[in-house]
PQR file of N, CA, C, O and H, with PARSE charges and radii, in Angstrom:
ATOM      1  N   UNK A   1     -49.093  10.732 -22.289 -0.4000 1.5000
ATOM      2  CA  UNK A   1     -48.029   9.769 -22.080 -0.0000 2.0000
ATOM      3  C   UNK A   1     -47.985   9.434 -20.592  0.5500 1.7000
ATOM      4  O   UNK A   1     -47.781  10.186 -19.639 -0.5500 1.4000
ATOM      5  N   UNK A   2     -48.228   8.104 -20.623 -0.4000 1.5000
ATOM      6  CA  UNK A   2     -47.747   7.612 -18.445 -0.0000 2.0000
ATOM      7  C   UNK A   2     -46.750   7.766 -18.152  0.5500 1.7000
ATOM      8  O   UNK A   2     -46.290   8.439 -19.074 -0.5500 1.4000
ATOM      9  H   UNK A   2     -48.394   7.493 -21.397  0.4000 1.0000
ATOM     10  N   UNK A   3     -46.123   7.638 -17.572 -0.4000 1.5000
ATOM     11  CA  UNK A   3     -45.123   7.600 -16.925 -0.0000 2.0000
ATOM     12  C   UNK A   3     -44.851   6.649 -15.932  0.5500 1.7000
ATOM     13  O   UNK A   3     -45.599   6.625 -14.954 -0.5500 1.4000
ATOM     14  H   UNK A   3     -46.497   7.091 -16.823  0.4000 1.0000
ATOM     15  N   UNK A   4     -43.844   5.801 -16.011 -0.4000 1.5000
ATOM     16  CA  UNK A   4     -44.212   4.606 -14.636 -0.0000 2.0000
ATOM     17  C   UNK A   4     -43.292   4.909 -13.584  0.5500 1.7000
ATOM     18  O   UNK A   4     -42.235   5.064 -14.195 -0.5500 1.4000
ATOM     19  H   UNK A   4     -43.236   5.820 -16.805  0.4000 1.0000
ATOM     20  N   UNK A   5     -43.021   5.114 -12.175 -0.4000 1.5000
ATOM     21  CA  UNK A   5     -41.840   5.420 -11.381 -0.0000 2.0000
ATOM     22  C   UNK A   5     -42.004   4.217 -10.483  0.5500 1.7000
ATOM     23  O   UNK A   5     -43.000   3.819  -9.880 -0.5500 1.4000
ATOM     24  H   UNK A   5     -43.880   4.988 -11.678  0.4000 1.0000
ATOM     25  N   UNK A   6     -40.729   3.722 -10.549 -0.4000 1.5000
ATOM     26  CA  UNK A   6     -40.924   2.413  -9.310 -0.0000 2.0000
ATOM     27  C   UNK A   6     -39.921   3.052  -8.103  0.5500 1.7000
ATOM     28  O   UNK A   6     -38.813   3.588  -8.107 -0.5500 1.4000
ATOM     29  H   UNK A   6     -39.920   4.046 -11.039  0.4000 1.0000
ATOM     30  N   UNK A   7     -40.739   2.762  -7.257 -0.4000 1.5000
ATOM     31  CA  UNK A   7     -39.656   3.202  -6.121 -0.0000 2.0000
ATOM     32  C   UNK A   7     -39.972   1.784  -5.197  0.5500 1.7000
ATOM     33  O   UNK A   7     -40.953   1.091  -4.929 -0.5500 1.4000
ATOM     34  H   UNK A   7     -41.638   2.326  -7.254  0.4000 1.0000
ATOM     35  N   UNK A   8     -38.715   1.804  -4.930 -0.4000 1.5000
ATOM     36  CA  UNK A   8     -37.775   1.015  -3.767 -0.0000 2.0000
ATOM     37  C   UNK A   8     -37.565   0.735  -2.500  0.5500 1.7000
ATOM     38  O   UNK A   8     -36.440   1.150  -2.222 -0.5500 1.4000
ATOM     39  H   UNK A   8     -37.918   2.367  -5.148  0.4000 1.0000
ATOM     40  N   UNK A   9     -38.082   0.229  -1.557 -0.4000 1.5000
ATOM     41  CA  UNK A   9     -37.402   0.478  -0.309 -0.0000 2.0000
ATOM     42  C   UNK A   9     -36.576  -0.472   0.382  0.5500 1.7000
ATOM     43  O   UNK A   9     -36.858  -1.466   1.051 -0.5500 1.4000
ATOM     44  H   UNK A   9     -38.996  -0.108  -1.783  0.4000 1.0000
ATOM     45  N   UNK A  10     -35.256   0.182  -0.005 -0.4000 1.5000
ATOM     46  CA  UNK A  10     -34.050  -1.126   0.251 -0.0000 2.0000
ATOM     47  C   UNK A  10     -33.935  -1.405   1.687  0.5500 1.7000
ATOM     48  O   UNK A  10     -33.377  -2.433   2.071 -0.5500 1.4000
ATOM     49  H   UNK A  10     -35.026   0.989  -0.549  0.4000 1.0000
ATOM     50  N   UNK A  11     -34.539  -0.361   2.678 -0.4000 1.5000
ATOM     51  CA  UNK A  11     -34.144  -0.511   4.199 -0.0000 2.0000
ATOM     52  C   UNK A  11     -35.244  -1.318   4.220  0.5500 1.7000
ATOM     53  O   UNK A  11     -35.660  -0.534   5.072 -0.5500 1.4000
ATOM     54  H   UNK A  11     -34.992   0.474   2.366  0.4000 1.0000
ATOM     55  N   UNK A  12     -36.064  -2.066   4.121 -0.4000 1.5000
ATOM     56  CA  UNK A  12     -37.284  -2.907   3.911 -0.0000 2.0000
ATOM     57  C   UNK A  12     -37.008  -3.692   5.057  0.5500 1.7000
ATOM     58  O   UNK A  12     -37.563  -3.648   6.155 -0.5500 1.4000
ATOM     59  H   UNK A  12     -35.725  -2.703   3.429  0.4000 1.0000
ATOM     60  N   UNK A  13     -35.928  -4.534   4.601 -0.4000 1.5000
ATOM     61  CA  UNK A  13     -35.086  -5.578   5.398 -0.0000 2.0000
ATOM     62  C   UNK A  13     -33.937  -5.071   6.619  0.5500 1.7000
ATOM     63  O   UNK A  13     -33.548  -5.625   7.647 -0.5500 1.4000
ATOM     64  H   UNK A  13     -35.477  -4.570   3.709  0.4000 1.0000
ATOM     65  N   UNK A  14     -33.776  -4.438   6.313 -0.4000 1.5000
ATOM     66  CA  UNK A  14     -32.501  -4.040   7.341 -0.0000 2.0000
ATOM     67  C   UNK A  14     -33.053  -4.070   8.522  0.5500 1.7000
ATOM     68  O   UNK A  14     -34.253  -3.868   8.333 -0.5500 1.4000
ATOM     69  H   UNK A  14     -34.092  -3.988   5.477  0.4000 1.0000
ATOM     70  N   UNK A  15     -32.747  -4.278  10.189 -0.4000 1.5000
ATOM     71  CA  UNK A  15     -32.887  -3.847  11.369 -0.0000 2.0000
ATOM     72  C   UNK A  15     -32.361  -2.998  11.687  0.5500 1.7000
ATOM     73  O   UNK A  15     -31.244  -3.019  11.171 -0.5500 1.4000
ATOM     74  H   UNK A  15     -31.772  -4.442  10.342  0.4000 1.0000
ATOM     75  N   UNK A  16     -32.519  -2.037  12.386 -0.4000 1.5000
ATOM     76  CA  UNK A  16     -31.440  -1.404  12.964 -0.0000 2.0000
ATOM     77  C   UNK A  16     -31.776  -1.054  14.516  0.5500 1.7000
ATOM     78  O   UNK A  16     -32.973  -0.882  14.744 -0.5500 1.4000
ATOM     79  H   UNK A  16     -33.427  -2.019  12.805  0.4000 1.0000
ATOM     80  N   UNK A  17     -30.943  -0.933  15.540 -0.4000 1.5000
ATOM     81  CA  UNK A  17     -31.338  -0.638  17.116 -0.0000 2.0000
ATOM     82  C   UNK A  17     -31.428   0.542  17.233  0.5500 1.7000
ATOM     83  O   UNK A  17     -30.816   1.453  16.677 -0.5500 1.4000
ATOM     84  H   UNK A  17     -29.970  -1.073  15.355  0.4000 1.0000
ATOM     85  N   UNK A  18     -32.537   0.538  18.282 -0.4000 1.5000
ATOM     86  CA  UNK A  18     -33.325   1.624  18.329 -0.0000 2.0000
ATOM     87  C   UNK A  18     -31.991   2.812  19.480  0.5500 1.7000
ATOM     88  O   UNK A  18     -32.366   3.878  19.966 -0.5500 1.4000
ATOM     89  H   UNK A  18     -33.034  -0.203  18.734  0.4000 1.0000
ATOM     90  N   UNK A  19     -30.918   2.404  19.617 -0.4000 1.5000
ATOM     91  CA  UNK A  19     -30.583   2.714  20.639 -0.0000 2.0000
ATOM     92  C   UNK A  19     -29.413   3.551  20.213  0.5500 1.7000
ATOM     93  O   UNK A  19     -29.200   4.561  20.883 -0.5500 1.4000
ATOM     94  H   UNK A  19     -30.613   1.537  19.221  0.4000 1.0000
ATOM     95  N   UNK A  20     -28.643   3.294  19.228 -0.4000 1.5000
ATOM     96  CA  UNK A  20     -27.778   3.616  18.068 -0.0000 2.0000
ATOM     97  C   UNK A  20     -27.785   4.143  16.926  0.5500 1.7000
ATOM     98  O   UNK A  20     -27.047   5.037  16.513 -0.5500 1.4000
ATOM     99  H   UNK A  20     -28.816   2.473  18.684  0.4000 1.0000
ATOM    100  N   UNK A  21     -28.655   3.579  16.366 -0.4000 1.5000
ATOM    101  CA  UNK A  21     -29.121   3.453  14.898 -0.0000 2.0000
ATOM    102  C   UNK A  21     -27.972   3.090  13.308  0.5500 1.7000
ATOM    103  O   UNK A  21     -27.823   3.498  12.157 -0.5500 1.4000
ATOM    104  H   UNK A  21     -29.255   2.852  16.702  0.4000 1.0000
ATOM    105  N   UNK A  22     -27.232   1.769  14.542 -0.4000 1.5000
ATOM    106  CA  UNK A  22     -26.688   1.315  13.431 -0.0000 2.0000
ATOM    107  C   UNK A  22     -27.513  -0.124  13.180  0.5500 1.7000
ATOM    108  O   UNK A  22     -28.583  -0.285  13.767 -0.5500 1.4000
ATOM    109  H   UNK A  22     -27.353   1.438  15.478  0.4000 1.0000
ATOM    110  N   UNK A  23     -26.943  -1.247  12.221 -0.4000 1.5000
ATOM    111  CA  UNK A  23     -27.436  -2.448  12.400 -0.0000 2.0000
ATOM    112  C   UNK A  23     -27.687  -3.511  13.481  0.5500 1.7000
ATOM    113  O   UNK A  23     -26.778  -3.678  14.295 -0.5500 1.4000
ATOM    114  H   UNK A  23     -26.073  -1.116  11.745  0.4000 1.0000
ATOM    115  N   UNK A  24     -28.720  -4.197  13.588 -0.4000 1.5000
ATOM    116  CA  UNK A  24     -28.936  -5.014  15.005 -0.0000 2.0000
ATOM    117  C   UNK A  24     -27.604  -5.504  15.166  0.5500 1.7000
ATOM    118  O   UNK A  24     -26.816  -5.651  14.232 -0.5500 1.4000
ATOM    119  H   UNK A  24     -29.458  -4.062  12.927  0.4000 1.0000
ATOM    120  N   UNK A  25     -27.344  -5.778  16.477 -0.4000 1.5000
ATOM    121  CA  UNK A  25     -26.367  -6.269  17.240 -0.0000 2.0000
ATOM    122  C   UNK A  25     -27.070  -7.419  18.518  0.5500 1.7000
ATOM    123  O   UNK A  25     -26.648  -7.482  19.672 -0.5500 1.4000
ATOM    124  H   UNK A  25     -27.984  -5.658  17.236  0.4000 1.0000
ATOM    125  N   UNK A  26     -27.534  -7.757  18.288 -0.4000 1.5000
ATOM    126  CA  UNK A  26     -28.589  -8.406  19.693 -0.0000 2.0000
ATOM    127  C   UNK A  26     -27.544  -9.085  20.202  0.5500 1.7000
ATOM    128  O   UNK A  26     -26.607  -9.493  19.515 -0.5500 1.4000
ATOM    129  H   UNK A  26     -27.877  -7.705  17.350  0.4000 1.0000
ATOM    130  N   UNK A  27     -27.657  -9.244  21.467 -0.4000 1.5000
ATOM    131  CA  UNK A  27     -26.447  -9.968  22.327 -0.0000 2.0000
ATOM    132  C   UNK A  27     -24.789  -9.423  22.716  0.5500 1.7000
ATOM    133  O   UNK A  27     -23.935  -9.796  23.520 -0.5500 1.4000
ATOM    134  H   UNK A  27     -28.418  -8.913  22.025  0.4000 1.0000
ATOM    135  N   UNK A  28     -24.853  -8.652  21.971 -0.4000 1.5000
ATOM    136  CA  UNK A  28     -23.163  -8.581  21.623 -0.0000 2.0000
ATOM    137  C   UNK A  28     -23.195  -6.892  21.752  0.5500 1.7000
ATOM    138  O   UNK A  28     -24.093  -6.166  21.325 -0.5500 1.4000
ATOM    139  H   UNK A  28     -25.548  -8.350  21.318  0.4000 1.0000
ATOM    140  N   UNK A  29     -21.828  -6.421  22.541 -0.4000 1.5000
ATOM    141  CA  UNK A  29     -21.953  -4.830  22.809 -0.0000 2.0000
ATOM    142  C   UNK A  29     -21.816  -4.107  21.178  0.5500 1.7000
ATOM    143  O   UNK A  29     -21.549  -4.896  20.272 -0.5500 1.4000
ATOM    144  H   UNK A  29     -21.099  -7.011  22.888  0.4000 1.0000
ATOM    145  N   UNK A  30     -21.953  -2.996  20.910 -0.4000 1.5000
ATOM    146  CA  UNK A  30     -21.360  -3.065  19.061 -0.0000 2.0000
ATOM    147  C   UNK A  30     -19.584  -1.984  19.310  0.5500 1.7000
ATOM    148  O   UNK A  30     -19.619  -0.826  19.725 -0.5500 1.4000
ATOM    149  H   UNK A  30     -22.170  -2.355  21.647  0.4000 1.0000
ATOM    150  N   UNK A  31     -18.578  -2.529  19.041 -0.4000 1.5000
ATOM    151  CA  UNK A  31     -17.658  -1.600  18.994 -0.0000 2.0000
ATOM    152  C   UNK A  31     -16.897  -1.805  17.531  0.5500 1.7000
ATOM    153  O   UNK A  31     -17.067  -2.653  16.655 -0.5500 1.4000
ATOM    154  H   UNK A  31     -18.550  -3.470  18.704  0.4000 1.0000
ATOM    155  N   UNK A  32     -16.011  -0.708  17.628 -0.4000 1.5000
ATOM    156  CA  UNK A  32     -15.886   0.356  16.475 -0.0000 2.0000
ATOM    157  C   UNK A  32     -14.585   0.314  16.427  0.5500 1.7000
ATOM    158  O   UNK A  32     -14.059   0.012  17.498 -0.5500 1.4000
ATOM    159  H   UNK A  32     -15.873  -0.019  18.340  0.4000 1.0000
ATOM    160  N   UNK A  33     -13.614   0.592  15.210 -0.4000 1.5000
ATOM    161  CA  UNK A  33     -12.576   0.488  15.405 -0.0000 2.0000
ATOM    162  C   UNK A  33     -12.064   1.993  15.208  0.5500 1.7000
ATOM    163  O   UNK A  33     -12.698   2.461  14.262 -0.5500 1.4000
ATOM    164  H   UNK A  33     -14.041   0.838  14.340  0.4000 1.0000
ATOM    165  N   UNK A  34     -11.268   2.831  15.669 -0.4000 1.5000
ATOM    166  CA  UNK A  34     -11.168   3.778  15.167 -0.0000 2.0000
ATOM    167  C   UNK A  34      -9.521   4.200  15.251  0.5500 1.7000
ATOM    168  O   UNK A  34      -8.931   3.439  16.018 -0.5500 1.4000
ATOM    169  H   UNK A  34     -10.753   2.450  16.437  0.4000 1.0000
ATOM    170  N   UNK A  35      -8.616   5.262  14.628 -0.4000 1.5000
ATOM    171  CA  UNK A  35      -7.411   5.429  14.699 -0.0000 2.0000
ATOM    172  C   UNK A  35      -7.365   6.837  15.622  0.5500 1.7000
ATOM    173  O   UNK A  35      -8.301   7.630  15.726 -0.5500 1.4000
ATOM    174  H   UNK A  35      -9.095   5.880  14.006  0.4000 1.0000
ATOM    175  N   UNK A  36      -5.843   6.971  16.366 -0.4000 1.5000
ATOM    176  CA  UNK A  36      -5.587   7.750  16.904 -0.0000 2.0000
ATOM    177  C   UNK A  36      -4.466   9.027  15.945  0.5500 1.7000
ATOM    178  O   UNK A  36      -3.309   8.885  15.549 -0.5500 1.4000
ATOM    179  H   UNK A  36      -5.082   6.327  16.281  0.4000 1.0000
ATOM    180  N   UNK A  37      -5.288  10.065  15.845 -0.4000 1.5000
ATOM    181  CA  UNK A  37      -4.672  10.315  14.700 -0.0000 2.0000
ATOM    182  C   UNK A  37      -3.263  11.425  15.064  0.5500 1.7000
ATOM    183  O   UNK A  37      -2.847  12.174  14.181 -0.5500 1.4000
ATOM    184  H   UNK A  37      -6.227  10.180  16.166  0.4000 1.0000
ATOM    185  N   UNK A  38      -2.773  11.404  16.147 -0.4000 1.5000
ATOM    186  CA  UNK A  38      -1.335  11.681  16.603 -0.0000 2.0000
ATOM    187  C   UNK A  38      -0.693  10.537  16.169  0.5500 1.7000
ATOM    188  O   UNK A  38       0.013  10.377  15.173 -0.5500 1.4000
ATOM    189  H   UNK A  38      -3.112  10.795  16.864  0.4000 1.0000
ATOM    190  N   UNK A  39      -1.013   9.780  17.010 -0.4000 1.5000
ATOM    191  CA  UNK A  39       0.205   8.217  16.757 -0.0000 2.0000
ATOM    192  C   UNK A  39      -0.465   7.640  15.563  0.5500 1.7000
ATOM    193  O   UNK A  39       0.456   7.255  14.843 -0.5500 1.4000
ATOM    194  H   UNK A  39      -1.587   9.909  17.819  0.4000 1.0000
ATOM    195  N   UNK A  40      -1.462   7.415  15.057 -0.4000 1.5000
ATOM    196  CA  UNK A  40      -1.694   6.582  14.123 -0.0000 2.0000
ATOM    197  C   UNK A  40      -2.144   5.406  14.735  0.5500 1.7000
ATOM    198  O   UNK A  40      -2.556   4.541  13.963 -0.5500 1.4000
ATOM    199  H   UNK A  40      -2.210   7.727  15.642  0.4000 1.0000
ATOM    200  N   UNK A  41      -2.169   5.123  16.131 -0.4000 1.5000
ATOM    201  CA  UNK A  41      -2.352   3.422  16.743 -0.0000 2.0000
ATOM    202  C   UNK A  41      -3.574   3.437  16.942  0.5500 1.7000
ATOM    203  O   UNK A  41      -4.064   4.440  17.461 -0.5500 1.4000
ATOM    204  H   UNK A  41      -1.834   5.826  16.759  0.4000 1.0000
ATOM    205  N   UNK A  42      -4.473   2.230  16.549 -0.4000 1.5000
ATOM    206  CA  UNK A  42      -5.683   1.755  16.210 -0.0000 2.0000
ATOM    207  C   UNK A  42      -5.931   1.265  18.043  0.5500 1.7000
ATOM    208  O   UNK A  42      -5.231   0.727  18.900 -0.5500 1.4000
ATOM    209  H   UNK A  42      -4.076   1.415  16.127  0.4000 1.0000
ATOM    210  N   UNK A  43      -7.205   1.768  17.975 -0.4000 1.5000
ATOM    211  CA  UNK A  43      -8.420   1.799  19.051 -0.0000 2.0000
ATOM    212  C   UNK A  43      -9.517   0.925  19.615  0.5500 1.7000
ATOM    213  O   UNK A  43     -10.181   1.959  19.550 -0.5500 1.4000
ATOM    214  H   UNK A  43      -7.774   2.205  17.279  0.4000 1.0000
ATOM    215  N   UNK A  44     -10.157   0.238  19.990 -0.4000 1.5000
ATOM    216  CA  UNK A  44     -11.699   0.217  19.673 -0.0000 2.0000
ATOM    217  C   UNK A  44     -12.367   0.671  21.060  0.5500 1.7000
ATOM    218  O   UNK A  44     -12.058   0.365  22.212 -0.5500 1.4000
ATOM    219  H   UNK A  44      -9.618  -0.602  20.043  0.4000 1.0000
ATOM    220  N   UNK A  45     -13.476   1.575  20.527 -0.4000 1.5000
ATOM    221  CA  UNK A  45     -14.844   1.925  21.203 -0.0000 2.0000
ATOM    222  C   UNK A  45     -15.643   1.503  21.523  0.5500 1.7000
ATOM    223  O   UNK A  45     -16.118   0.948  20.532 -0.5500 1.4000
ATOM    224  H   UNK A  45     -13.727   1.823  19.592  0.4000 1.0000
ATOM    225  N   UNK A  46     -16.469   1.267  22.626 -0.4000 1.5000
ATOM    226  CA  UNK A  46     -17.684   0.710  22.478 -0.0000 2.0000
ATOM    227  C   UNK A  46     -18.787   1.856  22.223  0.5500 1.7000
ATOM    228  O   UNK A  46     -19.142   2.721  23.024 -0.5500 1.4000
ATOM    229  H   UNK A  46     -16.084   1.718  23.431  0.4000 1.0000
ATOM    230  N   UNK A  47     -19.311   1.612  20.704 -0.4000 1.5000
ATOM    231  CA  UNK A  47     -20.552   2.669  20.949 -0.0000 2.0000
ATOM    232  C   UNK A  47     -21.897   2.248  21.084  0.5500 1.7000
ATOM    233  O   UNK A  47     -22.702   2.973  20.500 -0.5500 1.4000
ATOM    234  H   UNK A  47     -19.023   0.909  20.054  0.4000 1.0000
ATOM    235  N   UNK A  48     -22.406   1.187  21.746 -0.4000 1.5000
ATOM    236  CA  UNK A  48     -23.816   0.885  22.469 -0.0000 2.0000
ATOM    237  C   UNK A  48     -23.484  -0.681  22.961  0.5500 1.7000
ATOM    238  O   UNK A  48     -22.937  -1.587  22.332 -0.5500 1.4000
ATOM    239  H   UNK A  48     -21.752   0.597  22.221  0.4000 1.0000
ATOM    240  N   UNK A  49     -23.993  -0.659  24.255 -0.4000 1.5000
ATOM    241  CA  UNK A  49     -24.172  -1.443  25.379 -0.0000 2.0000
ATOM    242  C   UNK A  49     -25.089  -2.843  25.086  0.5500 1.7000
ATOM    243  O   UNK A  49     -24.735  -4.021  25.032 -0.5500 1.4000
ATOM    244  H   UNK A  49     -24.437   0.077  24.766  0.4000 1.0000
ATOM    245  N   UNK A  50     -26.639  -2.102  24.893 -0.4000 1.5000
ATOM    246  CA  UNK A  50     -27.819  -3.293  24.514 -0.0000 2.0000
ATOM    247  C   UNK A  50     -28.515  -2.718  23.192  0.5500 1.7000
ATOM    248  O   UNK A  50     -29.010  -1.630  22.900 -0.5500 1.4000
ATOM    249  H   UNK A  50     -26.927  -1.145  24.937  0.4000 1.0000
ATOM    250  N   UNK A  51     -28.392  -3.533  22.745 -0.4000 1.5000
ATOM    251  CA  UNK A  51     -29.444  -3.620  20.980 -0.0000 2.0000
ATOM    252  C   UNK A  51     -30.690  -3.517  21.897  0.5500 1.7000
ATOM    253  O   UNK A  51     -30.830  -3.880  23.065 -0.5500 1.4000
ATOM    254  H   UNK A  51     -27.990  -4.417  22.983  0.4000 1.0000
ATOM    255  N   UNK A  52     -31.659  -2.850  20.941 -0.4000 1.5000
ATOM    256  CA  UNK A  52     -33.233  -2.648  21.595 -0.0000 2.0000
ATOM    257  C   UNK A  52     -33.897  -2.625  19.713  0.5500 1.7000
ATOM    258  O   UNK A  52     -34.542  -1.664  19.296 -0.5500 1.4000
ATOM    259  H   UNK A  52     -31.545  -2.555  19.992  0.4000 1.0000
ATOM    260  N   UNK A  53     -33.590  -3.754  18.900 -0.4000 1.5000
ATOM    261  CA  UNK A  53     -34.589  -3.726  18.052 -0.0000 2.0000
ATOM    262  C   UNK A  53     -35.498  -4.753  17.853  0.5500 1.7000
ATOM    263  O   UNK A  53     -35.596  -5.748  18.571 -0.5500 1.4000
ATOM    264  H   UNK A  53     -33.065  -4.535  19.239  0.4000 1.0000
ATOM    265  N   UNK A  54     -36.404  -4.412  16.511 -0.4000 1.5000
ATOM    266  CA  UNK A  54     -37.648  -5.327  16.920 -0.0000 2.0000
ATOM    267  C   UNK A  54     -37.388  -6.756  17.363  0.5500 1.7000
ATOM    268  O   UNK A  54     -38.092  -7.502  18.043 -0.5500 1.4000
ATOM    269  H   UNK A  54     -36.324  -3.604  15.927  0.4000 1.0000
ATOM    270  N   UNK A  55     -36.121  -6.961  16.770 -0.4000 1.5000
ATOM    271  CA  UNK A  55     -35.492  -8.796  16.784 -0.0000 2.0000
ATOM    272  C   UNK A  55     -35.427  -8.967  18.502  0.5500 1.7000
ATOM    273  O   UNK A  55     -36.135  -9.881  18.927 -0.5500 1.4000
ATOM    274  H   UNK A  55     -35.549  -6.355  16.217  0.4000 1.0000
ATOM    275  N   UNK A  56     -34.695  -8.227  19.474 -0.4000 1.5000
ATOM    276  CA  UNK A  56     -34.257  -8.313  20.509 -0.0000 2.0000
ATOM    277  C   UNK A  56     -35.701  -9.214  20.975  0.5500 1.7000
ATOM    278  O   UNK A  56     -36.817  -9.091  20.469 -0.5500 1.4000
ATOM    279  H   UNK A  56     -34.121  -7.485  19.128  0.4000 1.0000
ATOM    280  N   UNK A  57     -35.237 -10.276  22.254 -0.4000 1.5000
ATOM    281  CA  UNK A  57     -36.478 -10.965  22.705 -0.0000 2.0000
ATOM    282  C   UNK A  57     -36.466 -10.057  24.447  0.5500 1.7000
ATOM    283  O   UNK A  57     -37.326 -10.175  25.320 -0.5500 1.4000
ATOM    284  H   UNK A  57     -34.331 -10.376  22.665  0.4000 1.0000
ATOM    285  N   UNK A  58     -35.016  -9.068  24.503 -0.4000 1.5000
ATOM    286  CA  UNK A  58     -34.711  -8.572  25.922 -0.0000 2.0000
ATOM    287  C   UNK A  58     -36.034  -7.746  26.497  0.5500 1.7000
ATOM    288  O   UNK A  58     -36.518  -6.823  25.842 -0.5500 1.4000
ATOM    289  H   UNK A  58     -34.317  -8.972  23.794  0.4000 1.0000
ATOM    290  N   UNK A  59     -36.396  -8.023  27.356 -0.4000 1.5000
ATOM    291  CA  UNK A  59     -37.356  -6.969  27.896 -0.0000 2.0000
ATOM    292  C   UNK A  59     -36.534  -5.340  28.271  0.5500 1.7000
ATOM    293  O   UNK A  59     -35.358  -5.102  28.544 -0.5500 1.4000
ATOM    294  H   UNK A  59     -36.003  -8.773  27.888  0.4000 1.0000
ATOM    295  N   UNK A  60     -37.248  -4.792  28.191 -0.4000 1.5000
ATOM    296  CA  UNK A  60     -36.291  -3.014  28.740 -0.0000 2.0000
ATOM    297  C   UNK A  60     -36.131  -2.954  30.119  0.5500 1.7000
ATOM    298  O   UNK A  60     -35.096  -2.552  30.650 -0.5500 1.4000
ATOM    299  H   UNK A  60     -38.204  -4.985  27.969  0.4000 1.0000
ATOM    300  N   UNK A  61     -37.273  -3.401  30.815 -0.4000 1.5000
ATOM    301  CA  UNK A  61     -37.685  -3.288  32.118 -0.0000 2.0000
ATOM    302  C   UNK A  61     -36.801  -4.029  32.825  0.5500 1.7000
ATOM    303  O   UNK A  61     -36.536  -3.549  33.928 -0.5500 1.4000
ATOM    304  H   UNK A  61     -38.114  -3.728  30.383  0.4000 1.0000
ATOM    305  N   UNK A  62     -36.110  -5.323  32.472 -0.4000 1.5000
ATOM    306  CA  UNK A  62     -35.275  -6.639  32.719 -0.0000 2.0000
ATOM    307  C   UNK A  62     -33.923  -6.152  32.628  0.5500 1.7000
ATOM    308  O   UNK A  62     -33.034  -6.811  33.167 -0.5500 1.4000
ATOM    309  H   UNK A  62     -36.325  -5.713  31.577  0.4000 1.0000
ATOM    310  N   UNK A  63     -33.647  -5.081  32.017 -0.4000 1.5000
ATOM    311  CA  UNK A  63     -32.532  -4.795  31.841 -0.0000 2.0000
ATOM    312  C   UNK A  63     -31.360  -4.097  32.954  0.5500 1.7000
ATOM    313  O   UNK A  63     -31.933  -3.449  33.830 -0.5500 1.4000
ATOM    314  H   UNK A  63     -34.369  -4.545  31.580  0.4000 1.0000
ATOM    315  N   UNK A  64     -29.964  -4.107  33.073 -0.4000 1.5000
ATOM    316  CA  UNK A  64     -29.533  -3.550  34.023 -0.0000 2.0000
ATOM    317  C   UNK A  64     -29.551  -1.823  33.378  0.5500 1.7000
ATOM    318  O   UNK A  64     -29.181  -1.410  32.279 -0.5500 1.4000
ATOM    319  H   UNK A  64     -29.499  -4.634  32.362  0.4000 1.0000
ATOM    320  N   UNK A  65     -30.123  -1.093  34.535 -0.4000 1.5000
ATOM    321  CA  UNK A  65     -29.927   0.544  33.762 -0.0000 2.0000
ATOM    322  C   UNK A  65     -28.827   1.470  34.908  0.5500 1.7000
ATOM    323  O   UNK A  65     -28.871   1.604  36.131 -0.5500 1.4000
ATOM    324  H   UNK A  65     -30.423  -1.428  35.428  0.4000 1.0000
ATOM    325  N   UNK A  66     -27.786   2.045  33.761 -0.4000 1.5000
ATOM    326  CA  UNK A  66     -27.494   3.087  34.874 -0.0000 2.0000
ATOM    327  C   UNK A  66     -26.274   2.426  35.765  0.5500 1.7000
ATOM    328  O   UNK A  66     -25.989   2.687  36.934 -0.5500 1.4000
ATOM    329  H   UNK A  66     -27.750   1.936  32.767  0.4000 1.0000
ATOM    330  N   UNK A  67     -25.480   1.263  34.649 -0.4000 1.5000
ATOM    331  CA  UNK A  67     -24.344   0.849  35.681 -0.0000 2.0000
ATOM    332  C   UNK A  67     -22.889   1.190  34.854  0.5500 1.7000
ATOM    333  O   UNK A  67     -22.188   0.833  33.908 -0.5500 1.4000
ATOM    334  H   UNK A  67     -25.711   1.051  33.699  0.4000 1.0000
ATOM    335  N   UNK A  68     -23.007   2.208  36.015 -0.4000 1.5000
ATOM    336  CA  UNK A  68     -21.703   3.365  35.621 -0.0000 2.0000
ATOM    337  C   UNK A  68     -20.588   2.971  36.466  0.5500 1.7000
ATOM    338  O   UNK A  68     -19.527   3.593  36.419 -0.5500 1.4000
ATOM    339  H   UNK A  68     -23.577   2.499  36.783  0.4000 1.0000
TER
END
């Protein structure tokens, strides 16, 4: 008896930055919304600066590094 197994690969399509590893963000910082869980009063974070995935046209080298 065969057996047929199809497998899938749904991240096929997806981007994601190499820098994060959430979904591309190119251009745009990515922030987050998050709650303060004493008060309950809503937040946002920034958790990454520059997208670095394959989409990005930014060079690395071009980039500002290290401005703290």
């Amino acid at each position: 008896m065969l057996k047929c197994v199809v497998i899938s690969n749904i991240n096929s399509f997806m981007i994601n930055c190499n820098n994060c590893g959430h979904n591309s963000h190119c251009g745009t910082p990515l922030m987050r919304d998050e709650e303060d869980g004493y008060t309950g009063e809503a937040y946002q974070i920034e958790v990454c600066k520059h997208c670095r995935c394959d989409n990005c046209k930014v060079n690395i080298e071009d980039e500002t590094k290290y401005d703290l």
